[in-house]
GUZA-790281 format. One record per residue (C-alpha): residue number from 0; residue in three letters; chain; x, y, z. Coordinates in nm, 4 decimals. Layout:
<vexmis>
pos | code | unit | u | v | w
NUM | ALA | A | X | Y | Z
...
</vexmis>
This chain:
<vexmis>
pos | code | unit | u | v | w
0 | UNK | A | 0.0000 | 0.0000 | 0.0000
1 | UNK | A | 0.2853 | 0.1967 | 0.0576
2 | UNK | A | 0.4776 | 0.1736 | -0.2314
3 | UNK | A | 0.1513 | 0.2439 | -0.4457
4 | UNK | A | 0.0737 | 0.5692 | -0.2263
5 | UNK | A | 0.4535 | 0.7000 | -0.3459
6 | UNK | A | 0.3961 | 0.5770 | -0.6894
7 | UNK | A | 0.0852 | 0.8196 | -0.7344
8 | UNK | A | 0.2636 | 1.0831 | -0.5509
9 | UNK | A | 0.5688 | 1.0534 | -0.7805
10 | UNK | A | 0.3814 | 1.0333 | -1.0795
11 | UNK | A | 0.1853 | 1.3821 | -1.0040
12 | UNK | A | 0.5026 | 1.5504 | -0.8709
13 | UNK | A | 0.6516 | 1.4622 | -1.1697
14 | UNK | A | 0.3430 | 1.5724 | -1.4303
15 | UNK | A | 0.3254 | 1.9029 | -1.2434
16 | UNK | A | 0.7071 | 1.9586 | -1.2739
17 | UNK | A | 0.6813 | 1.8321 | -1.6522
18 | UNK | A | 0.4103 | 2.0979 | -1.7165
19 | UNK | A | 0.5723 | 2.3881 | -1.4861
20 | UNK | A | 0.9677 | 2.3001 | -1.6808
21 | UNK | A | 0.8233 | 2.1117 | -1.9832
22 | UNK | A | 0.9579 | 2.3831 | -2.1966
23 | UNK | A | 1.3252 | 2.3487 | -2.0493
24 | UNK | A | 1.4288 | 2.0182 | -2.1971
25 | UNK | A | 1.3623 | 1.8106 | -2.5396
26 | UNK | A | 1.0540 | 1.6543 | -2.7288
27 | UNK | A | 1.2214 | 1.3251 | -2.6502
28 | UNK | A | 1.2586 | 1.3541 | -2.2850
29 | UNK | A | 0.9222 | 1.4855 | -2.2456
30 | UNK | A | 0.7821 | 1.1661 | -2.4641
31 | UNK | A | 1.0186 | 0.9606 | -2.2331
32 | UNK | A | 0.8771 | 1.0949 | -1.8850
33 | UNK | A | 0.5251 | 1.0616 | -2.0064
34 | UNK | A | 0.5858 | 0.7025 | -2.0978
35 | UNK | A | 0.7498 | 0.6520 | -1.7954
36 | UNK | A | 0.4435 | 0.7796 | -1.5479
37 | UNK | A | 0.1820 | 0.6524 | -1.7984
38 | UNK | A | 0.3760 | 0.2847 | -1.7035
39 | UNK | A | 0.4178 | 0.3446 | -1.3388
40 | UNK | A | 0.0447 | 0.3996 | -1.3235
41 | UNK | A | -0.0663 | 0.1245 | -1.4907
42 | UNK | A | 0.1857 | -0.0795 | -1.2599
43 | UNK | A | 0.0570 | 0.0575 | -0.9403
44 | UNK | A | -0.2358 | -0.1923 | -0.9205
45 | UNK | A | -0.0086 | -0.4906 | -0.9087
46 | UNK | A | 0.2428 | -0.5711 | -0.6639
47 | UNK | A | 0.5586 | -0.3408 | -0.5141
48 | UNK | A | 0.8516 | -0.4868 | -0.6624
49 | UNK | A | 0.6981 | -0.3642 | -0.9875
50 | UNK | A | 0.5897 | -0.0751 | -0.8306
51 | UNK | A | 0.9360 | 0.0063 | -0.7454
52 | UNK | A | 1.1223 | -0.0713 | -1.0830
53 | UNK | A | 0.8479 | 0.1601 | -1.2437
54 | UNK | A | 0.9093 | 0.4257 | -1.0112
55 | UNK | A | 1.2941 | 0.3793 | -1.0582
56 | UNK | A | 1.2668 | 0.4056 | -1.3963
57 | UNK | A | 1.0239 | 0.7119 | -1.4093
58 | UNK | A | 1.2728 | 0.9030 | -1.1875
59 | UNK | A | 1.5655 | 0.8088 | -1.4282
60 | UNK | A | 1.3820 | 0.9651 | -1.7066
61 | UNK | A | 1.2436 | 1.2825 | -1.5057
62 | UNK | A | 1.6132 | 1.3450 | -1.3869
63 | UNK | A | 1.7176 | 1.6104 | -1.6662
64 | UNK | A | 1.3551 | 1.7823 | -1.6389
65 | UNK | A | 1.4763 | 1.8530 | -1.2513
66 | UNK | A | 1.7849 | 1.9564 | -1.4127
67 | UNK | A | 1.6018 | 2.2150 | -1.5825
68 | UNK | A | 1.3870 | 2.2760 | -1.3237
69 | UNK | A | 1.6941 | 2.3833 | -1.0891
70 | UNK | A | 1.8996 | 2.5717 | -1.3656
71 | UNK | A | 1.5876 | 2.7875 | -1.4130
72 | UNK | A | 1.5359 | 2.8266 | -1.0378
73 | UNK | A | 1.9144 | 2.9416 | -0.9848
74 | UNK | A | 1.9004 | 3.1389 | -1.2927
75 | UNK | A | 1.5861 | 3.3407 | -1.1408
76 | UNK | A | 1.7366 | 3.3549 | -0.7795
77 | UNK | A | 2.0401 | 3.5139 | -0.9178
78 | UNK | A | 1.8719 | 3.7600 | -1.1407
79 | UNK | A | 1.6654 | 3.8744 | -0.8393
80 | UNK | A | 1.9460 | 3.8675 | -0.6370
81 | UNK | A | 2.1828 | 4.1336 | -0.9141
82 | UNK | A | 1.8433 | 4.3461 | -0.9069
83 | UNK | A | 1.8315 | 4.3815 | -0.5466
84 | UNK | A | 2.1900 | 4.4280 | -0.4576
85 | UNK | A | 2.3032 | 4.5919 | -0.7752
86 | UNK | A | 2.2970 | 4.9116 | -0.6628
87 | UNK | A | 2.4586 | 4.8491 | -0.3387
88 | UNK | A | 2.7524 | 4.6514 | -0.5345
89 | UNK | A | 2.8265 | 4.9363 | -0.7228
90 | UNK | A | 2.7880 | 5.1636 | -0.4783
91 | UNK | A | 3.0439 | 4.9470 | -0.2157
92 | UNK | A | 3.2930 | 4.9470 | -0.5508
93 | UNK | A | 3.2570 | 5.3209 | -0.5946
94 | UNK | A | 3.4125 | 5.3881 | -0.2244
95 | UNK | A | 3.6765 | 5.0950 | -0.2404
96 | UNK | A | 3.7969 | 5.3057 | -0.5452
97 | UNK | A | 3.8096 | 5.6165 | -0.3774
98 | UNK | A | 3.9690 | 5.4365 | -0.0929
99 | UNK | A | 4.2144 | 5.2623 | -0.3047
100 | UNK | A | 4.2847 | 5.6129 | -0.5014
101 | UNK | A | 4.3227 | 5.7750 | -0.1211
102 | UNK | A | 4.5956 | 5.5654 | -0.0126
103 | UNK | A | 4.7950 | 5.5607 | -0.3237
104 | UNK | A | 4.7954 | 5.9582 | -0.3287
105 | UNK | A | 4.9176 | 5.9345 | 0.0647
106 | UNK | A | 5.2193 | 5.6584 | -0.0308
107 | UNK | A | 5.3089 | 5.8850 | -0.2839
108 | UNK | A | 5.3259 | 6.2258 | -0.1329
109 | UNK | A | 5.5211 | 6.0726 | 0.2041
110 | UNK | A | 5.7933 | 5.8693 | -0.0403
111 | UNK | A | 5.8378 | 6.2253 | -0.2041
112 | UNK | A | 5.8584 | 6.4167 | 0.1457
113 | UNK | A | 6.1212 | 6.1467 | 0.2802
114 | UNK | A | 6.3790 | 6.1877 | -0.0203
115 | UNK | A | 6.4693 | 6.5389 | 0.1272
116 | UNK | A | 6.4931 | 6.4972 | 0.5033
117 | UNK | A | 6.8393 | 6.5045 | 0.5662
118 | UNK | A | 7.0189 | 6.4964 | 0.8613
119 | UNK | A | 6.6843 | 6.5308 | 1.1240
120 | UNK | A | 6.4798 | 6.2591 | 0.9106
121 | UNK | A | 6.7870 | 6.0276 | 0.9569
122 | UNK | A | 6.7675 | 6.0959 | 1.3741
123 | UNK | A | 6.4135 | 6.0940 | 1.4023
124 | UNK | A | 6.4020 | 5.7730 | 1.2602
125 | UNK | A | 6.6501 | 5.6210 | 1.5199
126 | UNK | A | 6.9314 | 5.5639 | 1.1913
127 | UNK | A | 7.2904 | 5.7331 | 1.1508
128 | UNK | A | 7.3785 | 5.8397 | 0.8689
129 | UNK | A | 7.7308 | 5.7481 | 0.6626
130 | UNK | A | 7.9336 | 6.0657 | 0.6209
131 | UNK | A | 8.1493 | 6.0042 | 0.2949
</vexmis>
């Protein structure tokens, strides 16, 4: 009783996901999945080992319809995703620029100031400096 009860469920799960993503993989597969649940039903009167190899054999032939299914899924999640954090992403970029623009302006102008310091530079950094 059992395994008929997931046979019925796995043939409807799989007709609503082969309508919902039916679009998202071959003529072939489709034919192939429909064959497959159209068996499995037929087979759900009898007894469960046939049950079973039906329902093994319908879920080898839905597997590239889920596939699909969670290509498109991802697909969508990271298209809403961009859209909602698009604007912060650039926005985040724009001040690690700036940033980045900042500190390379600083390194600059204090490698410049320390080529003329001289004597006092050399003591105020704790060195001695070789007289020639």
């Amino acid at each position: 009783m059992e395994a008929r009860n997931q046979a019925e469920n796995l043939v409807y799960s799989t007709r609503k996901t082969l309508k919902d993503f039916g679009d998202k993989v071959d003529g072939a597969t489709r034919d192939n999945i429909e064959r497959a649940a159209k068996e499995l039903e037929e087979v759900a009167k009898t007894d469960d080992l046939a049950i079973r190899a039906k329902s093994t054999a319908l879920q080898e032939a839905a597997y590239k319809l889920s596939e699909a299914a969670y290509q498109t899924a991802q697909q969508q999640y990271a298209g809403a995703e961009q859209r909602e954090r698009g604007p912060a992403l650039r926005v985040a970029a724009r001040a690690r620029a700036r940033k980045r623009k900042s500190s390379r302006k600083q390194t600059t102008k204090s490698s410049t100031s320390n080529v003329h310091t001289g004597e006092r530079g050399a003591a105020a950094a704790g060195g001695r400096r070789q007289q020639r």
